[in-house]
C-alpha positions in Angstrom: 0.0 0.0 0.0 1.8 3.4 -1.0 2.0 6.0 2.0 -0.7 8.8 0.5 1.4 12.4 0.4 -1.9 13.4 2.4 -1.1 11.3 5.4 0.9 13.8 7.3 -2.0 16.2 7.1 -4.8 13.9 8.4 -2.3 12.7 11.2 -2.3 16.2 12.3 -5.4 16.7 11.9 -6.4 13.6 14.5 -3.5 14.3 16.6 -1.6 11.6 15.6 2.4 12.1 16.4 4.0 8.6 15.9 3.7 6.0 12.7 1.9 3.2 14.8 -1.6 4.2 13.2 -0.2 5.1 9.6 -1.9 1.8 7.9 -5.2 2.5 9.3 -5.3 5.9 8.7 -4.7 5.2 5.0 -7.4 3.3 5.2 -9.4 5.8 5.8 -7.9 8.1 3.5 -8.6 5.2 0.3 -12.2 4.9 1.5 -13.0 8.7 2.0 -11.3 9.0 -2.0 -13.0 6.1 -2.9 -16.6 7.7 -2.1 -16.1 11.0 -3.4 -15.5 9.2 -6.6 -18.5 7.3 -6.1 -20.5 10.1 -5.7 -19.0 11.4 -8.9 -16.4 14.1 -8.0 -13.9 13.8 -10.8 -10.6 11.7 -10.1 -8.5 14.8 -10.7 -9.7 16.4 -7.6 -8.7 13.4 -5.3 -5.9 11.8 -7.1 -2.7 11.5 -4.3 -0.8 14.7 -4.1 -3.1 17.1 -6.3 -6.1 17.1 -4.1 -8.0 20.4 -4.5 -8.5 22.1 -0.7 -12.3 21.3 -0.9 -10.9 17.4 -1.2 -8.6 17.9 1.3 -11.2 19.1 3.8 -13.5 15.9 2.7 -10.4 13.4 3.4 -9.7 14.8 6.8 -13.6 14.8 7.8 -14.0 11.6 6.6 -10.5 10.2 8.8 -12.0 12.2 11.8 -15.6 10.9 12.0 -14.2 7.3 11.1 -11.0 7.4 13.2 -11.0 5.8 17.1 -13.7 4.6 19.5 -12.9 7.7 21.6 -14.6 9.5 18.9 -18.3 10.7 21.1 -21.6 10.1 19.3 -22.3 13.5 18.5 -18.6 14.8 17.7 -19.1 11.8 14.8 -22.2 12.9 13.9 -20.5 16.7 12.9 -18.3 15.2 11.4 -19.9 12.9 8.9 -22.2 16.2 8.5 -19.6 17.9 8.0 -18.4 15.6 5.2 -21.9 15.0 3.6 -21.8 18.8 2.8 -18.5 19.3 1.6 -19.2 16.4 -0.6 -22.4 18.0 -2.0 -20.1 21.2 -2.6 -17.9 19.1 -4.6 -20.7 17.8 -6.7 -22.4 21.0 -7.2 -19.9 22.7 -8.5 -19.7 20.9 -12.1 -17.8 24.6 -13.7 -14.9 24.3 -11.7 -14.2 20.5 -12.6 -14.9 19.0 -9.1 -17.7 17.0 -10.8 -17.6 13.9 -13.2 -19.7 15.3 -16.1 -21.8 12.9 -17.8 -23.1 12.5 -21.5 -26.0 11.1 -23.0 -24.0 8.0 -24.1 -23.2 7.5 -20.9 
């Protein structure tokens, strides 16, 4: 599994100092790129190292409502909220190229 160029980022952002968590938090970084692009935000926005700042806010989101049981209910709850929206900002914003555009053939 290649160490994502995001992975420093996220660690910060969920106060992770030391490599022990590293493979699990990439996990979490796959899956959050993984549903954006199910979703239908365009691969360009989350490919590794050229995320755009809106992706980069969905990644870490994503880490932070996934990330630890000490997580509480309602912390988790913002968070995934706070995901969900940044997601629907990436999809609704098809002129700037965040969004997969689809044609009639498709």
């Amino acid at each position: 599994m290649a160490t994502p160029t995001i992975l420093p980022t996220v660690k910060t952002a969920l106060g992770i100092t030391s490599s022990a968590f590293d493979e699990l938090v990439t996990i979490y970084i796959d899956a959050a790129r993984q549903d954006l692009l199910r979703a239908g935000v365009d691969s360009t926005v989350v490919e590794d190292g050229s995320e755009l700042p809106l992706a980069k806010a969905a990644i870490i989101a994503y880490a932070q409502s996934h990330f630890g049981i000490e997580v509480d209910k309602d912390q988790a709850i913002r968070l995934t909220d706070s995901y969900n929206r940044i997601t629907l900002d990436l999809l609704s914003h098809i002129e700037t190229g965040y969004l997969t555009e689809v044609t009639e053939d498709e």
